[in-house]
C-alpha positions in Angstrom: 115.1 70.9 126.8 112.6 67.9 127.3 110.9 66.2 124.5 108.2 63.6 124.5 105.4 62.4 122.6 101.5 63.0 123.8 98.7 60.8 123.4 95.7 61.6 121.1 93.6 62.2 124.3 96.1 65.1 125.0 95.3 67.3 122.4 93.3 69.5 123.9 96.1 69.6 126.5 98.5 70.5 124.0 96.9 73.0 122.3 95.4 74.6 125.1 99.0 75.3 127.0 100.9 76.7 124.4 97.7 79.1 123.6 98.1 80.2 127.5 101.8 80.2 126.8 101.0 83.6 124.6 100.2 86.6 125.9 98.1 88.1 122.8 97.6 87.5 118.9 100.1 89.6 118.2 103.0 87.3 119.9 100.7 84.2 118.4 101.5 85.6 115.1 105.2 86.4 116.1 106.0 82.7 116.3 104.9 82.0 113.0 102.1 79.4 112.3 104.9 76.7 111.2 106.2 76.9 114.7 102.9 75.3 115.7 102.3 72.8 112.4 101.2 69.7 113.7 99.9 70.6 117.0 99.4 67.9 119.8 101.9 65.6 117.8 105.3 66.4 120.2 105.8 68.5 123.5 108.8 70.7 123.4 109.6 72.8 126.9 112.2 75.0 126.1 113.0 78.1 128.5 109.3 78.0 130.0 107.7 78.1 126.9 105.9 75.3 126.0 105.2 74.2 121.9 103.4 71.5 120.7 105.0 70.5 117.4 105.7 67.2 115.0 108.1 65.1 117.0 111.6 65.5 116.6 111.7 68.4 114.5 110.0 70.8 116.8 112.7 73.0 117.7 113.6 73.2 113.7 110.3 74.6 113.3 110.8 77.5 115.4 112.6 79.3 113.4 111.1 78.1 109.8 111.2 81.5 107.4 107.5 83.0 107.1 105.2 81.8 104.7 105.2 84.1 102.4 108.7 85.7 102.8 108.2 87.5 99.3 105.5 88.5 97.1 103.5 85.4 96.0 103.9 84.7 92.3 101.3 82.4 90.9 98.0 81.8 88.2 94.6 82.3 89.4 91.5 81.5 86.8 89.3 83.9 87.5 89.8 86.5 84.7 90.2 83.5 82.0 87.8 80.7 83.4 85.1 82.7 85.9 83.1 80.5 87.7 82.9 77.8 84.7 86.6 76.2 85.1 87.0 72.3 85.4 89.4 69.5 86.3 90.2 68.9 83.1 91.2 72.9 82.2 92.8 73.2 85.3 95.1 70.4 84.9 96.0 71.5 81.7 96.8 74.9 83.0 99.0 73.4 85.9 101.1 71.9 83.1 101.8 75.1 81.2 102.3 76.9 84.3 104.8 74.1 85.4 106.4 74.4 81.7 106.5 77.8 81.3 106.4 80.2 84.3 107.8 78.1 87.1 111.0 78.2 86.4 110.6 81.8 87.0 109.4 81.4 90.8 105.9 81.6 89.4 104.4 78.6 92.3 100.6 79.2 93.2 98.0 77.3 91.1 94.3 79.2 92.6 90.6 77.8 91.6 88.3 80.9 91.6 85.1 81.4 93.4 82.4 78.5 92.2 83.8 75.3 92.1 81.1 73.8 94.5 78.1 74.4 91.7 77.3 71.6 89.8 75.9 74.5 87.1 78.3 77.6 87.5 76.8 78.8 84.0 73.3 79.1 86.2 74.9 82.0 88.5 73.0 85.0 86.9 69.7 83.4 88.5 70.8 82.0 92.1 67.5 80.1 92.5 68.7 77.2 89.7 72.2 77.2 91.4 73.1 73.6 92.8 76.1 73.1 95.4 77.9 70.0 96.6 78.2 69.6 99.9 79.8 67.2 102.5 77.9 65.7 105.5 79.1 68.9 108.0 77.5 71.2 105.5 80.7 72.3 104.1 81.5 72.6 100.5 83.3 70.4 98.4 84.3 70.0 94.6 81.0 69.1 92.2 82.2 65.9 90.9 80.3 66.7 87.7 83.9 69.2 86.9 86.2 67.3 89.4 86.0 63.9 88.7 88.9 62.9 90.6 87.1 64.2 93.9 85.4 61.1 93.6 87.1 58.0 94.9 85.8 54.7 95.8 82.1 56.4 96.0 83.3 59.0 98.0 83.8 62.7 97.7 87.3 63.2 99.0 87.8 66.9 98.2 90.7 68.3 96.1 93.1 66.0 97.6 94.1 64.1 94.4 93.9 67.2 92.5 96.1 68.9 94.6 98.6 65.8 95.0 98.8 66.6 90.9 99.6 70.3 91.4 102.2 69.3 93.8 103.6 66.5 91.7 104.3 69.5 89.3 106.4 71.5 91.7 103.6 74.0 92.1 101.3 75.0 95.4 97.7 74.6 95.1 95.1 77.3 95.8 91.5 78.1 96.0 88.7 80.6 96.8 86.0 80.7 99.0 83.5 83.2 100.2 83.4 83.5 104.0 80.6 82.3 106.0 78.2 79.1 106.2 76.3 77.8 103.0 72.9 79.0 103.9 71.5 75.6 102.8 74.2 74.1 105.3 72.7 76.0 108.2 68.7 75.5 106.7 69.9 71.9 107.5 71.4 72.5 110.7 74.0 70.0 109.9 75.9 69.1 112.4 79.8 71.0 112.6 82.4 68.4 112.5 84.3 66.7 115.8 82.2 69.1 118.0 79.3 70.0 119.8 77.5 72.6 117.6 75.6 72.5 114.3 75.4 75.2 111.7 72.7 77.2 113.6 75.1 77.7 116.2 77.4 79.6 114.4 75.8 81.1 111.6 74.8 84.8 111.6 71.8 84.8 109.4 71.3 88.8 109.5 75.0 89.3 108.0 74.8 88.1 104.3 77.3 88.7 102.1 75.7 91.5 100.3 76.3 91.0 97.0 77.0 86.7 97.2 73.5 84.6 97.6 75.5 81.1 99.0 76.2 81.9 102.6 75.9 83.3 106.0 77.9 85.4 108.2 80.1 83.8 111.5 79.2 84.6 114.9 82.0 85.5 116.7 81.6 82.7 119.4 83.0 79.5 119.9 80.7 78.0 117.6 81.8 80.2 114.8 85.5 79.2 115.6 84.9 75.7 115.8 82.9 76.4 111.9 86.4 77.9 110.6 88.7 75.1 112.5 86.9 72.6 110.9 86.7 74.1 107.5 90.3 75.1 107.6 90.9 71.4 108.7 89.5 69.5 105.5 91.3 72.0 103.3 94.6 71.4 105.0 93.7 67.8 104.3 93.8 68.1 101.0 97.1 69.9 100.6 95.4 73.6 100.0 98.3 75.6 100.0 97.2 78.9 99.6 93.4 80.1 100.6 91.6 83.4 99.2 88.4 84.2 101.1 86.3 86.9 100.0 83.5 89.0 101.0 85.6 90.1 103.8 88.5 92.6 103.4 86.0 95.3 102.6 82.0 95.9 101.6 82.0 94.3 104.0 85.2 94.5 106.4 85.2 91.5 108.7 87.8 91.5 111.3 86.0 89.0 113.7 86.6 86.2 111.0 89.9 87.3 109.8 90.5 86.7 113.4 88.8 83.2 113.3 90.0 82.0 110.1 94.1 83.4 111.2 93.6 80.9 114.1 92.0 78.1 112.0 95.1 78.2 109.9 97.2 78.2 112.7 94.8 75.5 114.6 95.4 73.1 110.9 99.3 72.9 111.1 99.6 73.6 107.8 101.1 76.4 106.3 98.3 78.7 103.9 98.9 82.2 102.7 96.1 83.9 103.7 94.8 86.2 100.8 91.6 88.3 101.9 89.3 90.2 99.6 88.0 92.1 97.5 89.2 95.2 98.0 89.6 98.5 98.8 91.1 97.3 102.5 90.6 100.9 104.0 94.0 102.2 105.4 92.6 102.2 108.9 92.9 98.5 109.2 96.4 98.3 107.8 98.0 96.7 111.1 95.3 94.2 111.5 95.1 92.3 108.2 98.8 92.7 108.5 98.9 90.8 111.8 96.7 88.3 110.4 97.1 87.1 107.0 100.1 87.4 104.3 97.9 89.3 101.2 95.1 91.8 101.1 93.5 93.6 98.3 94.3 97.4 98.2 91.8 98.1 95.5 88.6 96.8 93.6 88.6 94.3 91.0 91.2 95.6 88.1 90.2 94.7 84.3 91.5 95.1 81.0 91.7 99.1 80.8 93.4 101.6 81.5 91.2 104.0 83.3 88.0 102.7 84.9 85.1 104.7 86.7 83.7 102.5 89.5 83.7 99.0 88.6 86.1 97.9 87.7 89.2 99.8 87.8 91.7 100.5 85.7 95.4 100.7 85.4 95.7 104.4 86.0 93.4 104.2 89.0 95.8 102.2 90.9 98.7 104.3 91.5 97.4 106.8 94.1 96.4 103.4 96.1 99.2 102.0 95.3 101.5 104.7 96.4 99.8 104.9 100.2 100.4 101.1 100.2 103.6 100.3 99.2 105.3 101.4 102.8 103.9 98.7 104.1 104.7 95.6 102.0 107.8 93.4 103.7 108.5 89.9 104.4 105.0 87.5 105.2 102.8 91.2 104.5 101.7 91.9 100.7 99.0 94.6 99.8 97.5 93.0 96.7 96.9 95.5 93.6 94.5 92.2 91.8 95.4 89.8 89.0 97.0 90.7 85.9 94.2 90.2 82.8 97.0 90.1 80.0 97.1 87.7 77.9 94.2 85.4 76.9 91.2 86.3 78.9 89.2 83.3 77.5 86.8 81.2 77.2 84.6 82.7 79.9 86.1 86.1 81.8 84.0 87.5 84.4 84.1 90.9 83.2 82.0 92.2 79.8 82.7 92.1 76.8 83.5 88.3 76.8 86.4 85.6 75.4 89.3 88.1 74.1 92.7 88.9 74.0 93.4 91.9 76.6 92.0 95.4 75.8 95.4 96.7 77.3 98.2 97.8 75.0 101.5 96.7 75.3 102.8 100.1 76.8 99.8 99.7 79.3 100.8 96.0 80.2 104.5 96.6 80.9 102.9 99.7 83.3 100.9 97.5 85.1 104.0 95.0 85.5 106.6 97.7 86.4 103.8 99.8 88.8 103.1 96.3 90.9 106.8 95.2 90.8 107.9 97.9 92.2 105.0 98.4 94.4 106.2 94.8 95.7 102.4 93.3 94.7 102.1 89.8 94.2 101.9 89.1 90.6 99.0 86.9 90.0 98.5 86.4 86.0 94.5 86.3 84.8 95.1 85.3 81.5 95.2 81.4 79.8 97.9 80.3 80.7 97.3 77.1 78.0 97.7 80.1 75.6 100.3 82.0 76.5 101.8 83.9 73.7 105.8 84.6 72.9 104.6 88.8 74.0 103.1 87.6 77.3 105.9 85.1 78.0 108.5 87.8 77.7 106.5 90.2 80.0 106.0 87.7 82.7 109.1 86.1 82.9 111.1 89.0 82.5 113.9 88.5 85.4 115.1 92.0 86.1 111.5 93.0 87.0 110.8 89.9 88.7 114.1 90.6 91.3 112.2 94.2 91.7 109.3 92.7 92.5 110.5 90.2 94.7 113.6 91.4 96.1 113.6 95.4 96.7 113.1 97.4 99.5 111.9 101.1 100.0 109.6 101.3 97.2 108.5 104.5 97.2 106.7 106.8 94.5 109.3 110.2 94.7 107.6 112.4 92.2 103.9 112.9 90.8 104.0 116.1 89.0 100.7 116.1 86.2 100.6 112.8 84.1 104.4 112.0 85.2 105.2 109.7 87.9 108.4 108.5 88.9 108.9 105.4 91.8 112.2 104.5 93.1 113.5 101.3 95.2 116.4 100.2 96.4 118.2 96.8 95.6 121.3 94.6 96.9 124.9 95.4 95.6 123.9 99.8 96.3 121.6 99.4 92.9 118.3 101.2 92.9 115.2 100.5 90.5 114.0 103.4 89.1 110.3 103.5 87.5 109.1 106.4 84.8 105.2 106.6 84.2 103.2 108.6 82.0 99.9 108.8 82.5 98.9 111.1 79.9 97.3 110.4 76.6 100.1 111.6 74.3 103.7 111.0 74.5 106.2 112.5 76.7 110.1 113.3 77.2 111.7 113.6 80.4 115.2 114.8 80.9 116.4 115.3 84.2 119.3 114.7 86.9 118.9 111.5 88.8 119.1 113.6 92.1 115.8 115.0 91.5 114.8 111.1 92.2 117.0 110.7 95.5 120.1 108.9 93.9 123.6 110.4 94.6 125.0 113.0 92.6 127.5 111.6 89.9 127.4 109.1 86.6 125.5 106.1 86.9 125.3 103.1 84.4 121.7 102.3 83.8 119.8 99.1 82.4 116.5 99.7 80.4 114.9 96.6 82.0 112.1 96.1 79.4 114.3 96.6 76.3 116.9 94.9 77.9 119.6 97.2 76.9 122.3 99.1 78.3 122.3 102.9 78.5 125.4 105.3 78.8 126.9 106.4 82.3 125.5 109.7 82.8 124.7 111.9 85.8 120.7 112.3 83.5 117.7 110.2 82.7 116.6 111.2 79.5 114.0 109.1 78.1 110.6 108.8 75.4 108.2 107.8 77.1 104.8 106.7 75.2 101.4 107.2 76.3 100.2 105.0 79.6 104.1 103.7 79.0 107.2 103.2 81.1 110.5 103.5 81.5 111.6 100.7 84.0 115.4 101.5 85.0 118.2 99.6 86.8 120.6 102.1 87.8 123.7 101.1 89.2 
């Protein structure tokens, strides 16, 4: 093994040989992006293959765990905040989060779509909207909601926002819609460290069709170098975690999946890579898997329990949710949405404004059991500033939060009528087993646990939300209420 250090002026040289060094995106992907963090910083030639990597740790990085090695448990602001959240409301949120949910593994502090307008509140009428912008036509934080963006009389991004949410213990987040700022592009402004401008890259007859602020990406160098050097000033200021939107489905955009999968990669930081909105069609399963660690399965999920269209509800999701769940393992998550529980205040998105969620508690420990042992990640909508002893005790239960992030084979094993029944498997030969009742009036099952795939013979069970331990017995026999659950550790 040889190891030396390269100049600046080798960068290029660096980067170029290792990309010749892989055959195809695929094996790209294989290596895993922190096997490539810091390109063009060290030159490790081991077996042939040649690595740019940070200095002496190089050949430590080759074998770094994926980035996303279970589902991603986190707080995004959407459902509580919308567009309208600020510095000062997302700080305050980072502390409750780091107080209350972290020590539970919850990690990933997300800004929502919008924090580029100087007057979110405008949205409803596009043509008052007013955007921040840097010199390269990207967006960057209004100072006007995120003071601290503003040091020494210049805009320096989230960087000091996020140095908070890391000072916490947490990961920072946020979202963007894919594309160019149209007003970047009417500007031509000029795309950072390169050639090309915003013209270049832009494709101005791909909109997003139901977003007024940008422009599609050609799929050219030009639209690379765009996502490179977006990717770049996020990575710079310690984004963590990136959702993009517009482009997992209506419409699907695998040409800048592509390109923003390399950006990443291109950084040298580690991002999960969450793409929406959803429904990802099946079809594309392997390639958003190859490419990023989370992608919606499903539209935007609200407060009820059965919607028709927009949004959806609770019950809508297990069908999807059942085609899904085969393919959730290590560094690939299919994403059921946020969980609106909780305090869905002072400005949701979704009608009928600031309130406490429209879902009963039966319904909310559904939703919880249904994307834990889906293997979702679980991304809580609600206040957290407000989180209420009820809440609390759903989130931070621990024996669905090891189902969630720990089980393997999740698989629905019975839909007969309103009753649904999941199974998964976890360490020490225990299994999770979930009871569902879709139906509007209550329900009670009694049946042998071999009807559900477990071995013949008495089993101890757990009842995970009541916390209590049930009698050995070869039977499930349980009450379930309407849109409840029975959530099982059977041993």
């Amino acid at each position: 093994m040889r190891l030396r250090n390269l100049a600046d002026d080798e960068d290029v040289f660096c980067e170029g040989a290792l990309m010749k060094s892989v055959r195809s995106l695929r094996d790209w992907v294989a290596m895993g992006r922190s096997a490539v963090n810091g390109l063009a910083m060290g030159m490790l030639v081991a077996g042939g293959l040649l690595v740019c990597a940070p200095g002496q740790v190089a050949a430590q990085q080759m074998t770094t765990a994926a980035i996303a090695p279970t589902p991603p448990l986190g707080w995004n602001s959407w459902d509580a905040y919308g567009m309208r959240i600020g510095e000062e409301e997302f700080r305050a949120a980072v502390n409750a989060m780091a107080a209350k949910l972290k020590p539970y593994g919850y990690t990933y502090a997300v800004i929502d779509e919008g924090w580029y307008m100087v007057n979110p509140e405008d949205r409803p009428k596009p043509e008052l909207l007013k955007y921040a912008f840097d010199g390269n036509g990207r967006f960057i934080p209004a100072v006007e909601r995120f003071p601290s963006a503003m040091q020494k009389g210049k805009n320096t991004g989230f960087e000091q926002l996020a140095n908070y949410v890391h000072s916490r213990g947490l990961k920072f987040g946020i979202h963007v819609i894919r594309g160019i700022p149209r007003e970047s592009v009417a500007k031509n402004a000029p795309i950072e460290g390169t050639k090309f401008t915003t013209q270049d890259a832009a494709d101005q007859s791909d909109p997003c069709p139901w977003d007024p602020t940008s422009w599609g990406v050609k799929d050219n160098e030009a639209g690379q170098a765009w996502y490179d050097a977006l990717v770049r000033q996020y990575a710079q200021w310690g984004v963590d975690y990136l959702k993009v939107d517009c482009i997992s489905d209506h419409p699907y955009k695998l040409s800048e999946i592509k390109q923003l999968h390399l950006a990443i990669v291109h950084s040298g930081r580690p991002i999960v890579l969450s793409l929406s909105p959803g429904p990802t069609n099946l079809s594309h399963q392997a390639e958003v898997a190859e490419l990023a660690e989370m992608w919606r399965i499903s539209n935007d999920v609200w407060d009820v329990w059965q919607g028709h269209g927009f949004p959806i509800g609770i019950k809508n999701q297990f069908p999807t949710a059942a085609e899904w769940a085969q393919y959730a393992k290590p560094g690939n998550w299919p994403d059921a949405d946020m969980l609106p529980i909780g305090e869905l205040r002072p400005y949701p998105d979704m009608a009928p404004g600031a309130r406490h969620t429209r879902l009963s508690l039966d319904e909310q420990k559904t939703q919880l059991s249904l994307w834990a042992m889906a293997r979702s990640p679980l991304i809580f909508g609600g206040n957290v500033t407000l989180l209420d002893k009820e809440t609390t005790s759903l989130l931070t239960n621990r024996e669905m939060l090891r189902i969630d992030q720990t089980a393997t084979a999740s698989r629905q094993v019975i839909h007969e009528d309103d009753f649904v029944a999941w199974t998964s498997d976890l360490a020490g030969g225990e299994h999770a087993l979930a009871l569902f009742n879709l139906g509007d009036s209550g329900a009670t099952v009694t049946r042998p646990l071999t009807d559900f795939g477990l071995a013949a013979g008495a089993h101890q069970m757990r009842d995970v939300w009541s916390e209590s331990n049930l009698p050995a017995s070869e039977n499930v026999s349980a009450r379930i209420e309407p849109h409840g659950t029975v959530l099982l550790i059977v041993k």
